[in-house]
C-alpha angles and dihedrals in degrees: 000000000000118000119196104174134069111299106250115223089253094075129109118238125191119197125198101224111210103248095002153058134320102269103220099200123175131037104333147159125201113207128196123218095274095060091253115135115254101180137356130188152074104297122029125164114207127200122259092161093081092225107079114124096207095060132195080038128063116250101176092264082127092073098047091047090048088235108182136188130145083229088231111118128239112339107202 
């Protein structure tokens, strides 16, 4: 989807936090695979880690297990 006007404050944003989880900032719903709703609200942090035992959500397992990532994408 390509937007080309102002972002309006209802708009998701997900930021990409150095070390750490996905930030899922603005109105959202996470939904599980069977379509139930697993979180909604306005702020949500979702596991890239990979250990988390709350997945989809991040439960600081990121920092135990020393994952680290500068959270910017592939660099070529």
């Amino acid at each position: 989807m390509v937007h080309d006007g102002p972002m309006s404050e209802s708009e998701v944003t997900i930021n990409v936090l150095a070390d750490g989880p996905l930030e899922v900032a603005g109105p959202s719903t996470i939904k599980g695979s069977d379509g139930s709703t697993l979180k909604a609200g306005d702020k949500a942090y979702l596991c890239r880690c990979g250990d988390s035992a709350n997945k989809p959500f991040c439960d600081g397992s990121h920092k135990r297990e020393g994952f680290s990532d500068p959270g910017l994408g592939k660099q070529d």
